[in-house]
C-alpha positions in Angstrom: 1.6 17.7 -9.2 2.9 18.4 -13.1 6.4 18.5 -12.0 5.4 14.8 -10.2 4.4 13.1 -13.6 7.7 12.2 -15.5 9.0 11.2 -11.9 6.2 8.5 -11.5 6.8 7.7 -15.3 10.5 7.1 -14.5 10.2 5.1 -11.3 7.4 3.0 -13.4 9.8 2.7 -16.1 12.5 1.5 -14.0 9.8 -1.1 -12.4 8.9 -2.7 -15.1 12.2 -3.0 -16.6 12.8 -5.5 -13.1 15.9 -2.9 -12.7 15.6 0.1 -9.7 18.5 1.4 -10.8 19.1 4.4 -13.4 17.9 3.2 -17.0 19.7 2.9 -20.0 19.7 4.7 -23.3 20.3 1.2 -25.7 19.1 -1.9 -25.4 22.4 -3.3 -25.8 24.1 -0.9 -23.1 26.7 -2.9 -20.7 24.5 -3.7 -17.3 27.5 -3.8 -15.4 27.8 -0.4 -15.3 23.8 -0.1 -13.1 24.8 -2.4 -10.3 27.1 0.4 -9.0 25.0 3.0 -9.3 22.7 4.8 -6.9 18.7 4.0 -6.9 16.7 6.8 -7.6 14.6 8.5 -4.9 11.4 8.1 -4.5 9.6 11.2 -4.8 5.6 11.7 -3.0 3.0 12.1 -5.1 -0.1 13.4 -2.2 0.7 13.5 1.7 -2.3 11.4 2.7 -1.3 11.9 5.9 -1.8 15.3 6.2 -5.4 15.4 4.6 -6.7 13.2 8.3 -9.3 15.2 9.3 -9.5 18.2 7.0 -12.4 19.4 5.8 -13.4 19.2 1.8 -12.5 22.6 1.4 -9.2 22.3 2.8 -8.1 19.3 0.8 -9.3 20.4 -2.0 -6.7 23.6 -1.3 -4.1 20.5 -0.4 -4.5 18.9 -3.9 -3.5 20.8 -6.9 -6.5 19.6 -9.0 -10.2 19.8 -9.9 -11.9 17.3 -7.8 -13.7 14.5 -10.5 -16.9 14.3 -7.5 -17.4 16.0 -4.6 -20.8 14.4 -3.4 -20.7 11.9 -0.7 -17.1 12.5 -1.0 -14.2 13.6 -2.4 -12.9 12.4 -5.3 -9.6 13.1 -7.8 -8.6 11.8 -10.7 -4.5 12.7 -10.8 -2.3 11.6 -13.7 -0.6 9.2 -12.2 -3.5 7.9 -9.3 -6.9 8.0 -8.0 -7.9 9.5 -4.7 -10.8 9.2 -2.4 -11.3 11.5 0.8 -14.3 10.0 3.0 -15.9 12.6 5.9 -17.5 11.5 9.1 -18.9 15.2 11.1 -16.8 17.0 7.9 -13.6 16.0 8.8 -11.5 13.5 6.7 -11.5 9.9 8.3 -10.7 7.3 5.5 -8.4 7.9 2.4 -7.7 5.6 -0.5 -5.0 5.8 -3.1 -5.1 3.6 -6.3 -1.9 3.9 -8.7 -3.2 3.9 -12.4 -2.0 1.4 -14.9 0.6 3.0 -17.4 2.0 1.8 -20.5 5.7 1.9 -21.3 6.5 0.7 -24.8 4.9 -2.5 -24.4 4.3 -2.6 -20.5 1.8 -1.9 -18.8 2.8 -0.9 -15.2 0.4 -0.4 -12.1 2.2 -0.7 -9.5 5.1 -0.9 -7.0 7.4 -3.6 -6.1 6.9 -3.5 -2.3 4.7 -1.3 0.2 7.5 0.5 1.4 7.6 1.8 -2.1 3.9 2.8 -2.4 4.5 4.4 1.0 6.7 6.9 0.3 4.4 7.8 -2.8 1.8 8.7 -0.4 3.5 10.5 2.4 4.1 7.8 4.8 6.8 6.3 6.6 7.0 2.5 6.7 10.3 2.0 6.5 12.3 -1.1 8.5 8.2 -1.4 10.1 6.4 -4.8 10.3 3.2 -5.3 8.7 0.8 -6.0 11.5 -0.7 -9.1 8.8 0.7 -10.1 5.8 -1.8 -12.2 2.6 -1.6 -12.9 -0.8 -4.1 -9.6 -1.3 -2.5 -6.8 1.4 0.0 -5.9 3.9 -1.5 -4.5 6.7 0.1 -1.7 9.0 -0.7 0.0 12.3 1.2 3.1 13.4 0.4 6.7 14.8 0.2 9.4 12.8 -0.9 12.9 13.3 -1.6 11.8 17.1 -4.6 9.2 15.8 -4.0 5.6 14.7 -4.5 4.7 11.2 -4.9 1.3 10.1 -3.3 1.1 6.6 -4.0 -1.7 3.9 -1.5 -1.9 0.9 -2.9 -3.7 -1.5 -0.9 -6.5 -3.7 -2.7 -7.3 -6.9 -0.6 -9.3 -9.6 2.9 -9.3 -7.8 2.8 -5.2 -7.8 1.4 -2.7 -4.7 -1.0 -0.1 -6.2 -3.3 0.6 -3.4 -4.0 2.4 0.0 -6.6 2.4 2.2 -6.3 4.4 5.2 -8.6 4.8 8.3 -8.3 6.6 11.2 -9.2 5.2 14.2 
């Protein structure tokens, strides 16, 4: 998770400079010379995913941090997000991810452009899928994962994506 933190300062960097593309040392630098190069890659911050069904005990060996709660459920508070872990019998049947707002220079970023994006942050694969609904507040996904269906909700406040809500069906 340290190694995740200038990564997710980067990509928010890049955001809110409306540019995914590598960013510039000047102000005043030529911006010709970032519409030929490659975008960056998006790197994941927690494998929600993975933590469906698991036990406290076992996500909380998942997640390289000190849970903030850990009554009725689970809760971290990472760098760069917020994460919630919700048990039914023990196991692990809702997640949530919230994105924190960060300030670069005189931004404040808390979010990502699309839910695709956010996605790949969390350990899942969207990509080229069709939302099952699409609103002014979420996209809303259905797909199998792990053998179980998970009804995802990607949450758009303020033109960005910042959160996740996951539960398995």
């Amino acid at each position: 998770m340290k190694n995740a933190l200038p990564f997710v300062l980067l990509l928010f960097s890049a955001l809110g400079c409306n540019k995914f593309g590598p960013s510039t040392t000047s102000p005043t630098a030529n911006n010709s010379a970032n519409t030929t190069a490659s975008e960056p890659k998006l790197k994941k911050v927690v494998d929600l995913p993975a933590t469906f069904g698991k036990s406290k005990d076992e996500i909380k060996k998942m997640i390289s941090a000190t849970p903030k709660s850990e009554d009725p459920w689970l809760e971290y508070e990472l760098p760069e997000a917020d994460l919630t872990f919700m048990f039914d019998k023990g196991k692990a049947n809702h997640s949530s991810l919230r994105f924190k707002s960060i300030s670069v220079g005189s931004a404040s970023i808390s979010g990502t452009d699309t839910a695709e994006q956010l996605a790949t942050m969390a350990g899942i694969d969207i990509k080229g899928k069709t939302p099952a609904s699409k609103s002014a507040l979420a996209d809303t996904y259905e797909q199998q994962i792990n053998g179980k269906t998970a009804s995802m909700a990607f949450y758009n406040a303020g033109g960005k994506f910042s959160s996740i809500i996951i539960t398995w069906k």
